[in-house]
PDB file as gemmi writes it, atoms N, CA and C in Angstrom:
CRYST1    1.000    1.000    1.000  90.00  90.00  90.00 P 1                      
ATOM      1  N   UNK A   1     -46.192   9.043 -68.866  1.00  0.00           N  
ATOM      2  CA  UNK A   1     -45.337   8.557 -67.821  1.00  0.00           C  
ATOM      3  C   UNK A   1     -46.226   8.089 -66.668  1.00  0.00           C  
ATOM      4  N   UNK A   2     -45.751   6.784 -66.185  1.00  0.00           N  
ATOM      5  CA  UNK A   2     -46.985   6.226 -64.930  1.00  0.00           C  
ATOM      6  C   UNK A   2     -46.548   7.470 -63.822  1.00  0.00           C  
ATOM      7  N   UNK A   3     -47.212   7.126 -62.853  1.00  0.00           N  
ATOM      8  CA  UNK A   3     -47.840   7.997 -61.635  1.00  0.00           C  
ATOM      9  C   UNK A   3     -46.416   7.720 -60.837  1.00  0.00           C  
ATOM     10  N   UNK A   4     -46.107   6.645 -60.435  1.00  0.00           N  
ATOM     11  CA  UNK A   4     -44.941   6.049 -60.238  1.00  0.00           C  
ATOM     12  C   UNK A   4     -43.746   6.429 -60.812  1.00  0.00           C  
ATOM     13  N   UNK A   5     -43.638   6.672 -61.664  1.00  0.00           N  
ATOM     14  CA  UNK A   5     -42.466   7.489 -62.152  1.00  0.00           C  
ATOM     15  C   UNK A   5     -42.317   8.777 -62.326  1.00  0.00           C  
ATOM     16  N   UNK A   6     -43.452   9.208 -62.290  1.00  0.00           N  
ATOM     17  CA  UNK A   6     -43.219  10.546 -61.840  1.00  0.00           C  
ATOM     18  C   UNK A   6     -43.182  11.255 -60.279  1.00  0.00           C  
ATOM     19  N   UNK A   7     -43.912  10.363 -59.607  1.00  0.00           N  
ATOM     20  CA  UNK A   7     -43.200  10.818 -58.074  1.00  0.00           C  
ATOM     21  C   UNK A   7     -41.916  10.470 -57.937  1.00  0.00           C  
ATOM     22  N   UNK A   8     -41.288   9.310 -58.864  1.00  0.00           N  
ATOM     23  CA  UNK A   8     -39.708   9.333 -58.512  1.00  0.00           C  
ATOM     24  C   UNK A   8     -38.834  10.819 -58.882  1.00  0.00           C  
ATOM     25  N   UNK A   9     -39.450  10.887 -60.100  1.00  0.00           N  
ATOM     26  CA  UNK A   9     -39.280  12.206 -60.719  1.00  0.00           C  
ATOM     27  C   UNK A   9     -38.829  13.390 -59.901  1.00  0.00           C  
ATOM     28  N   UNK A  10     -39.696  13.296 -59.137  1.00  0.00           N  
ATOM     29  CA  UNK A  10     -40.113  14.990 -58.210  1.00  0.00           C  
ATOM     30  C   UNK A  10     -39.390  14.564 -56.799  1.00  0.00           C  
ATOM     31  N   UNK A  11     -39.382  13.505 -56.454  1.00  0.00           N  
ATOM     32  CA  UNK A  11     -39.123  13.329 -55.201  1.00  0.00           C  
ATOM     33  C   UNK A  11     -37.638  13.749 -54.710  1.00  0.00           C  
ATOM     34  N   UNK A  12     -37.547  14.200 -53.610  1.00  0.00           N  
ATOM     35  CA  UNK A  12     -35.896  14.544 -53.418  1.00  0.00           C  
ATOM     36  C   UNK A  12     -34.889  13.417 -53.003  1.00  0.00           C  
ATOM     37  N   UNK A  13     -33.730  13.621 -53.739  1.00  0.00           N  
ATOM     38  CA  UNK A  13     -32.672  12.146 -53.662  1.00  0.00           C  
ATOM     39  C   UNK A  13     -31.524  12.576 -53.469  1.00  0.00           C  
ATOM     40  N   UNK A  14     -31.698  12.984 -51.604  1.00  0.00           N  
ATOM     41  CA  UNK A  14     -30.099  13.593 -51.044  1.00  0.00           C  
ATOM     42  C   UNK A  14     -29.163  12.941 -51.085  1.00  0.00           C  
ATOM     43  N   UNK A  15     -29.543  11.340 -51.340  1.00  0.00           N  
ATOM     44  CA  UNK A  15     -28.367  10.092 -51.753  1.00  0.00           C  
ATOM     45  C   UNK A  15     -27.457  10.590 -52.839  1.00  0.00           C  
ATOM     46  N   UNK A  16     -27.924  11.450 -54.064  1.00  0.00           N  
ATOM     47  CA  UNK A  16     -26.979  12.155 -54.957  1.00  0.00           C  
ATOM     48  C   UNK A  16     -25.948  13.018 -54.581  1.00  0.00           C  
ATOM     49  N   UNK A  17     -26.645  13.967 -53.670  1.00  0.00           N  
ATOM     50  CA  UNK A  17     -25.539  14.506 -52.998  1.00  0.00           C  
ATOM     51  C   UNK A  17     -26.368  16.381 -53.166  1.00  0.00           C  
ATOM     52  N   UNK A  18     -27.167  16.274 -53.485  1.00  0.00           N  
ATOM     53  CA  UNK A  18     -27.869  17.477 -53.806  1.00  0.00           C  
ATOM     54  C   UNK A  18     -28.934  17.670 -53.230  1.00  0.00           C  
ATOM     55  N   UNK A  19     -28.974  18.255 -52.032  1.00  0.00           N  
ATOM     56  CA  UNK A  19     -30.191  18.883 -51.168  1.00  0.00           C  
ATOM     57  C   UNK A  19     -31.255  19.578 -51.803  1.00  0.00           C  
ATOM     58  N   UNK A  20     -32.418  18.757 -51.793  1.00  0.00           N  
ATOM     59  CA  UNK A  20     -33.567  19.631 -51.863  1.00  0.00           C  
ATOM     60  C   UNK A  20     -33.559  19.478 -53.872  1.00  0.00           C  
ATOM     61  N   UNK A  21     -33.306  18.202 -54.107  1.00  0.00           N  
ATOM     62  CA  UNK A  21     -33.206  18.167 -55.913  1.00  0.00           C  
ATOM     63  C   UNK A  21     -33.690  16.801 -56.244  1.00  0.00           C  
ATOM     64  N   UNK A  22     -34.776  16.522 -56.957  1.00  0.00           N  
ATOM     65  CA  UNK A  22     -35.122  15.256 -57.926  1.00  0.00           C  
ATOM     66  C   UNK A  22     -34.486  15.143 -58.919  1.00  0.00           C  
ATOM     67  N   UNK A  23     -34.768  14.363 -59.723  1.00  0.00           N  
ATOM     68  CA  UNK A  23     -34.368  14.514 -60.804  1.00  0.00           C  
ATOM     69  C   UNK A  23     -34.420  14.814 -62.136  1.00  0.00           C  
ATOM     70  N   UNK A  24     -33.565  16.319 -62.108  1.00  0.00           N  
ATOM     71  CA  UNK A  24     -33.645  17.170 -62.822  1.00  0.00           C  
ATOM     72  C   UNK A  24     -34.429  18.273 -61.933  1.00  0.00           C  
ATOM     73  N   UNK A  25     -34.901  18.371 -60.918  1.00  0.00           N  
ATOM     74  CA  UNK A  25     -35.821  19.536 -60.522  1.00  0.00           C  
ATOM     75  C   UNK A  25     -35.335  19.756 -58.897  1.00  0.00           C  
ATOM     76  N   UNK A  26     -35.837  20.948 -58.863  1.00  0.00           N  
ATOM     77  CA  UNK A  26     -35.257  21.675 -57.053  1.00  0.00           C  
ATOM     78  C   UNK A  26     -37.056  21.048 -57.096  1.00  0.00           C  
ATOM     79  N   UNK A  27     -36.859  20.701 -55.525  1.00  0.00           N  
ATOM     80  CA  UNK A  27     -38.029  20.467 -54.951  1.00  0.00           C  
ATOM     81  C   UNK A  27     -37.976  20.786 -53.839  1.00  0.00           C  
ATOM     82  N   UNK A  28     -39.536  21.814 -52.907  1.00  0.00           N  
ATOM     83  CA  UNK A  28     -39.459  22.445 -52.066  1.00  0.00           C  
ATOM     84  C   UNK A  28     -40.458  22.353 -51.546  1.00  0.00           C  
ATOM     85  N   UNK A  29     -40.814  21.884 -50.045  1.00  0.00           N  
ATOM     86  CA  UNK A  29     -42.203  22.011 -49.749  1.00  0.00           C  
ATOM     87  C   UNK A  29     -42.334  22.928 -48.442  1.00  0.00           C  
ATOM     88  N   UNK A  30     -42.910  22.987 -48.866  1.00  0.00           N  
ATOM     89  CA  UNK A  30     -43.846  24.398 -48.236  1.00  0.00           C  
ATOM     90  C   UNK A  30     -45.634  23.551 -47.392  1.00  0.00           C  
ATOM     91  N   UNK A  31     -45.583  24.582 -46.742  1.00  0.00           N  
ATOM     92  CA  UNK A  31     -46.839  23.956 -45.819  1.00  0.00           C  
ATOM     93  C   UNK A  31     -47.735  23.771 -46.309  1.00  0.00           C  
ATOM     94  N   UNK A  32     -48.455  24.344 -47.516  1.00  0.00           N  
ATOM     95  CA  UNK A  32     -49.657  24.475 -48.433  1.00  0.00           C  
ATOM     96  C   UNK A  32     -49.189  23.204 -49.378  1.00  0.00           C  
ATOM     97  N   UNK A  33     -48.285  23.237 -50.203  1.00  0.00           N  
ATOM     98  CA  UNK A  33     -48.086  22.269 -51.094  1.00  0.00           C  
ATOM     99  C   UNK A  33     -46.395  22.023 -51.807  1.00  0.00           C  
ATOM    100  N   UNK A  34     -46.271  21.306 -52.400  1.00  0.00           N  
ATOM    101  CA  UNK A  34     -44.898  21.403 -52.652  1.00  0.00           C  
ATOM    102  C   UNK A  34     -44.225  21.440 -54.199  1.00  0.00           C  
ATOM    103  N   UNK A  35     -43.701  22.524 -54.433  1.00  0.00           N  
ATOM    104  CA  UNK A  35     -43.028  23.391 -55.222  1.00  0.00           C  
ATOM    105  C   UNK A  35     -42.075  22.747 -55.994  1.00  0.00           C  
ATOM    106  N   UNK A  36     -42.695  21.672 -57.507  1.00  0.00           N  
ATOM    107  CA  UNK A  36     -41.486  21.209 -58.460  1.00  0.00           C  
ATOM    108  C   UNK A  36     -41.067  22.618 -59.280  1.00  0.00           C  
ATOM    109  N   UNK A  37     -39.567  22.506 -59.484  1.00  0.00           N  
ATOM    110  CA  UNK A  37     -38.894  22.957 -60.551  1.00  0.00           C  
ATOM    111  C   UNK A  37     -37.883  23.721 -61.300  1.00  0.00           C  
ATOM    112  N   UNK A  38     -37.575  24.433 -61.939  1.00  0.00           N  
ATOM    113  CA  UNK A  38     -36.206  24.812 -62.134  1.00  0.00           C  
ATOM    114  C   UNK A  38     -36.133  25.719 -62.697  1.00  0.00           C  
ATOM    115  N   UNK A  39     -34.815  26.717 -62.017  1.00  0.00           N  
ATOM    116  CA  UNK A  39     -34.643  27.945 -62.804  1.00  0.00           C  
ATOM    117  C   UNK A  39     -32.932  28.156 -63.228  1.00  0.00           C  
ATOM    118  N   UNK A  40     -32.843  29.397 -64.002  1.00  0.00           N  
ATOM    119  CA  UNK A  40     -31.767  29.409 -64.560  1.00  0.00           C  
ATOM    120  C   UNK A  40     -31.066  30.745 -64.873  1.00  0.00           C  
ATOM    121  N   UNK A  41     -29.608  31.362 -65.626  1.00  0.00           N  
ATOM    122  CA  UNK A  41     -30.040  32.337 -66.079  1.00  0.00           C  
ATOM    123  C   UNK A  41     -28.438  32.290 -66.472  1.00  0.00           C  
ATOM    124  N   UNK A  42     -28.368  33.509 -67.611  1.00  0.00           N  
ATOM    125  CA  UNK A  42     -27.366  33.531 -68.192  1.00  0.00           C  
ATOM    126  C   UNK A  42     -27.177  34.770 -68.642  1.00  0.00           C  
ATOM    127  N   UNK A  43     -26.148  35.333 -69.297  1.00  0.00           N  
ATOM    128  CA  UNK A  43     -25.889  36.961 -69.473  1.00  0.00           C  
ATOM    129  C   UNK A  43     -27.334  37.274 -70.201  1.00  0.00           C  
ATOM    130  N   UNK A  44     -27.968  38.349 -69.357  1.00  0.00           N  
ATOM    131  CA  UNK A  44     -29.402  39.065 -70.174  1.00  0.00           C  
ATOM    132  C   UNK A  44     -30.472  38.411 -70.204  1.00  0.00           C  
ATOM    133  N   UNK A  45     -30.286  36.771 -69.621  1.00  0.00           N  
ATOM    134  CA  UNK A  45     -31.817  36.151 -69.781  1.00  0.00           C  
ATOM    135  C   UNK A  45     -31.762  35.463 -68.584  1.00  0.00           C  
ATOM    136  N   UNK A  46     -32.900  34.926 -67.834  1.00  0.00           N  
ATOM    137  CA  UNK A  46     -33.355  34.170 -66.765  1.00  0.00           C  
ATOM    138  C   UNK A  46     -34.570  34.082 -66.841  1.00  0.00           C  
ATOM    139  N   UNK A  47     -34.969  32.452 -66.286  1.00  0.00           N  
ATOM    140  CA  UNK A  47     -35.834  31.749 -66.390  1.00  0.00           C  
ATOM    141  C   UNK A  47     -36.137  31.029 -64.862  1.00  0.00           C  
ATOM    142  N   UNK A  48     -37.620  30.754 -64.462  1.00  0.00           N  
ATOM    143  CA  UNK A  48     -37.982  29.906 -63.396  1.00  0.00           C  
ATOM    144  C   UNK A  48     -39.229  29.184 -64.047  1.00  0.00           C  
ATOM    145  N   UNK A  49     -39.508  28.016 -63.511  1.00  0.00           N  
ATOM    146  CA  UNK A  49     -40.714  26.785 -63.900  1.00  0.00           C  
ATOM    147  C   UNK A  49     -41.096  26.858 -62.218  1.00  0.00           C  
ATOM    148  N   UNK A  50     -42.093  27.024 -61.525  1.00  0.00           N  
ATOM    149  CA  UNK A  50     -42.906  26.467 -60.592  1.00  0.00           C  
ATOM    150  C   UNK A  50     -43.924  25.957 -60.923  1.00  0.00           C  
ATOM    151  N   UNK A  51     -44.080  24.203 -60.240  1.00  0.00           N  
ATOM    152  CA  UNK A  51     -45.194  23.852 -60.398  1.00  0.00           C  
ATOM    153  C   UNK A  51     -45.716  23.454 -59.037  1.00  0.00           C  
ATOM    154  N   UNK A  52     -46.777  23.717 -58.750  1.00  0.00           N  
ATOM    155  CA  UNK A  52     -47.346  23.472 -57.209  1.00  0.00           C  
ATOM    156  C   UNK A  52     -48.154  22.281 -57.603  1.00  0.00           C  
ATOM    157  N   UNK A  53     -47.861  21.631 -56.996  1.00  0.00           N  
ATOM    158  CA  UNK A  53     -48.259  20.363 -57.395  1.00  0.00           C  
ATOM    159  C   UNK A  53     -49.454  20.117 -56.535  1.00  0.00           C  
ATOM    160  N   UNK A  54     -49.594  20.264 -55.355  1.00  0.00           N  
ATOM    161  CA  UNK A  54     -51.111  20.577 -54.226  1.00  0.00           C  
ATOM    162  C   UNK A  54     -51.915  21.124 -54.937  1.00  0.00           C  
ATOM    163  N   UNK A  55     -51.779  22.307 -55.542  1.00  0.00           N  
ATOM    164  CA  UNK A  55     -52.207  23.403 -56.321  1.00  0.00           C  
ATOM    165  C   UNK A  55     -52.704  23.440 -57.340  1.00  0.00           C  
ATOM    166  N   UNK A  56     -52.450  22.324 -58.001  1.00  0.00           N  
ATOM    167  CA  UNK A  56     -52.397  22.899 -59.308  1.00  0.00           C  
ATOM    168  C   UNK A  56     -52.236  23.838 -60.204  1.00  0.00           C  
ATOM    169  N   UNK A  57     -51.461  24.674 -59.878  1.00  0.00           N  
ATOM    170  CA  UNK A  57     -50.459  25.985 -60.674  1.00  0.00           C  
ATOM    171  C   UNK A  57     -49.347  25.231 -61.049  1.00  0.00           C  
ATOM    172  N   UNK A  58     -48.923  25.962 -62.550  1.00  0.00           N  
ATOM    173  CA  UNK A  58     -48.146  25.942 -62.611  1.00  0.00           C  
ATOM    174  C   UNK A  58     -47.805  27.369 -63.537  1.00  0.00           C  
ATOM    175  N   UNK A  59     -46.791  27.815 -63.161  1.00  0.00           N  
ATOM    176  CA  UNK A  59     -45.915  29.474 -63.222  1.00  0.00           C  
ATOM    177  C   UNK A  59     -44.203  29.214 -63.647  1.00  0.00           C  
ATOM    178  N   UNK A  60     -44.767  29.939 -64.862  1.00  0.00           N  
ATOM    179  CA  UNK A  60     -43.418  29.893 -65.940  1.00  0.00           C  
ATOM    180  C   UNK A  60     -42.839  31.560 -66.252  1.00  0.00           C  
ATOM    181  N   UNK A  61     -41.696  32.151 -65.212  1.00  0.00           N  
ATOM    182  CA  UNK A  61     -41.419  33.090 -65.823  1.00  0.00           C  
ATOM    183  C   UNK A  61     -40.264  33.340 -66.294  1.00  0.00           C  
ATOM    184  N   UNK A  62     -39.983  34.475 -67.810  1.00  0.00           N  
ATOM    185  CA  UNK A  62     -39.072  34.662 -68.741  1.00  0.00           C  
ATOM    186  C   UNK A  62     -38.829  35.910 -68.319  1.00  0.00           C  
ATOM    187  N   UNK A  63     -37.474  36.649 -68.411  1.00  0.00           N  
ATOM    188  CA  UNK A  63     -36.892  37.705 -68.133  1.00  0.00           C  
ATOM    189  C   UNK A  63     -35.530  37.939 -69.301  1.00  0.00           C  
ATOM    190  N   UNK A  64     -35.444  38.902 -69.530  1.00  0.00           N  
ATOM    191  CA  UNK A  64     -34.532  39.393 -70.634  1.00  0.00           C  
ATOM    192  C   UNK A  64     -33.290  40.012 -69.561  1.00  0.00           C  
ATOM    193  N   UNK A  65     -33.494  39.901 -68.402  1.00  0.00           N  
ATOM    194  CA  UNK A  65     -32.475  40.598 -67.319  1.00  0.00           C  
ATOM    195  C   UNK A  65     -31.738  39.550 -66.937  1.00  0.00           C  
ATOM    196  N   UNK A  66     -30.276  39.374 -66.631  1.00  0.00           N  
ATOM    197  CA  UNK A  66     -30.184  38.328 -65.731  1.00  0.00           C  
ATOM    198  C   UNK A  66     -30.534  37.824 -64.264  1.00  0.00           C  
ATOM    199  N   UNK A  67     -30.937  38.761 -63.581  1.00  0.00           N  
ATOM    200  CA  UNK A  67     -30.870  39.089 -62.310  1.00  0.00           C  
ATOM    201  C   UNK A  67     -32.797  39.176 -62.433  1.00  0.00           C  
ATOM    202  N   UNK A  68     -33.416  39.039 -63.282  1.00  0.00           N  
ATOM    203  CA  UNK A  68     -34.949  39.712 -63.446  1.00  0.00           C  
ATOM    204  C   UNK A  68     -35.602  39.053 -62.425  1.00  0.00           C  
ATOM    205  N   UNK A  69     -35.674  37.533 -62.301  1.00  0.00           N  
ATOM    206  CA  UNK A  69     -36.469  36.563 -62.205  1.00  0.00           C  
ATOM    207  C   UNK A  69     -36.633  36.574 -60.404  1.00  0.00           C  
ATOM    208  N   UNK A  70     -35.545  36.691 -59.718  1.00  0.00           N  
ATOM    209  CA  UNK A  70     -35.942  36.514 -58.004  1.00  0.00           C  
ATOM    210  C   UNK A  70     -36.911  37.325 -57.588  1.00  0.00           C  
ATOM    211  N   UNK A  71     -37.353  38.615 -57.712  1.00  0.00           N  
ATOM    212  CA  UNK A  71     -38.333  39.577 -57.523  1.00  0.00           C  
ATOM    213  C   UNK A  71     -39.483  38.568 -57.988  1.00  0.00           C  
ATOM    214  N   UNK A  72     -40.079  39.002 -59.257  1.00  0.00           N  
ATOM    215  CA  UNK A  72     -41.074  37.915 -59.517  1.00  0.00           C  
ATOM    216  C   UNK A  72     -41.818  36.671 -58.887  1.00  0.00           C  
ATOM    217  N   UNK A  73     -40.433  35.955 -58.739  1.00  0.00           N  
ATOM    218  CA  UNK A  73     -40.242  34.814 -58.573  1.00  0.00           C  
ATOM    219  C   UNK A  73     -41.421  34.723 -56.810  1.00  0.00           C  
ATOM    220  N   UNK A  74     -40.662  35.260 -56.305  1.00  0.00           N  
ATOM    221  CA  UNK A  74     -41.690  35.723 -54.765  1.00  0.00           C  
ATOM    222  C   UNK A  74     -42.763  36.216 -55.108  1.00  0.00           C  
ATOM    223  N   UNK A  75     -42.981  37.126 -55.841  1.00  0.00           N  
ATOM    224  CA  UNK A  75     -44.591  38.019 -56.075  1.00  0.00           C  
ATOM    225  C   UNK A  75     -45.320  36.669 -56.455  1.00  0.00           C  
ATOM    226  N   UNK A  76     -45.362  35.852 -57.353  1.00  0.00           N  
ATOM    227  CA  UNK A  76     -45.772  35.080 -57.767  1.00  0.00           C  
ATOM    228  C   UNK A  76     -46.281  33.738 -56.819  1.00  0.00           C  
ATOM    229  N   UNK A  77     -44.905  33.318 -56.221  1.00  0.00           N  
ATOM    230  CA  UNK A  77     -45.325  32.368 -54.814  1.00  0.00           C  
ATOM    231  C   UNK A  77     -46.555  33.217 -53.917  1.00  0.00           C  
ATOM    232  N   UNK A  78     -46.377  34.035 -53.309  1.00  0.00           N  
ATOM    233  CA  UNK A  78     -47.206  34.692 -52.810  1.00  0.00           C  
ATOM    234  C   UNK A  78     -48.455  34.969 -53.458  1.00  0.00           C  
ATOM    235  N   UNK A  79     -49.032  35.159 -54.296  1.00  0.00           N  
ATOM    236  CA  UNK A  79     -50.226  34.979 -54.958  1.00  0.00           C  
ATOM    237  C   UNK A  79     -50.658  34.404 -55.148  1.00  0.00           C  
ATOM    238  N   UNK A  80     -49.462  32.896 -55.750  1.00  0.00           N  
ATOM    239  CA  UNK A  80     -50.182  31.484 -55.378  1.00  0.00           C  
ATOM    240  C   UNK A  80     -50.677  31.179 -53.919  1.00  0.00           C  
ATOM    241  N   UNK A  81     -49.849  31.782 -53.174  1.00  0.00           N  
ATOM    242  CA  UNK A  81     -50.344  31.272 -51.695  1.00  0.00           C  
ATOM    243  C   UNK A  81     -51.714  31.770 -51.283  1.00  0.00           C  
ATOM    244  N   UNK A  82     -51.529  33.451 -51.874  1.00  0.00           N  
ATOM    245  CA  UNK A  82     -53.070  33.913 -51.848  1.00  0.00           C  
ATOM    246  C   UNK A  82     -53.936  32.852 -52.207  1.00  0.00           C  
ATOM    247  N   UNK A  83     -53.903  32.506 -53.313  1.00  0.00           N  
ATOM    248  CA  UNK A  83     -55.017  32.231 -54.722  1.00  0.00           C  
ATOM    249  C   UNK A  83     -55.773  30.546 -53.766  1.00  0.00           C  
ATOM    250  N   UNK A  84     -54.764  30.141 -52.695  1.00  0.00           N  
ATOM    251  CA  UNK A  84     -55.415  28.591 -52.492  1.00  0.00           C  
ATOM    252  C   UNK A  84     -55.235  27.885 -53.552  1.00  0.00           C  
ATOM    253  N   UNK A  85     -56.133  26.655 -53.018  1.00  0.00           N  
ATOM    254  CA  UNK A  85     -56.039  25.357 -54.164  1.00  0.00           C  
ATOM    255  C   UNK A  85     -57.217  25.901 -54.942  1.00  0.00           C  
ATOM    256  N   UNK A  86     -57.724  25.819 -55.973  1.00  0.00           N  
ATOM    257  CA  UNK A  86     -58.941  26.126 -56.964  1.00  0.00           C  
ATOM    258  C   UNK A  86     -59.983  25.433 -56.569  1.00  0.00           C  
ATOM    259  N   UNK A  87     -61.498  25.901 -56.715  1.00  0.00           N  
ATOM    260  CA  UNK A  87     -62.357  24.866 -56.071  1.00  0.00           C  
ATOM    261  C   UNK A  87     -62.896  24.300 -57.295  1.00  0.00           C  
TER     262      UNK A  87                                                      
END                                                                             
């Protein structure tokens, strides 16, 4: 996919009607870098995709709980925030 289509990708398009969403992805920026991607969850399972795109991280977590993933979900941002960009 060109470079170009993927910043359309990621970029946020409140013209849809959905704050803070590309397409297909929540997008969030944050002062360090900005945060593609999407989570989910359903009876007994939940899922989140962060990709820091500044960063180069990207953090995929699976939970067998429905409710598992928001805890994590922070421990994880926060470590990225620790961790910096990689040298």
């Amino acid at each position: 996919m060109s470079e170009a289509n993927t910043e359309e990708l990621i970029k946020v398009h409140d013209n849809l009607g959905a704050h803070g969403y590309g397409f297909g992805f929540e997008v969030e920026d944050t002062t360090e870098t900005t945060i593609v991607g999407h989570s989910g969850r359903f009876d007994g399972i939940s899922a989140n995709l962060d990709i820091f795109t500044k960063n180069g991280y990207i953090v995929v977590l699976l939970s067998n709980q429905s409710a598992g993933i928001a805890p994590l979900r922070q421990v994880t941002r926060a470590l990225v925030h620790r961790l910096g960009t990689p040298q």
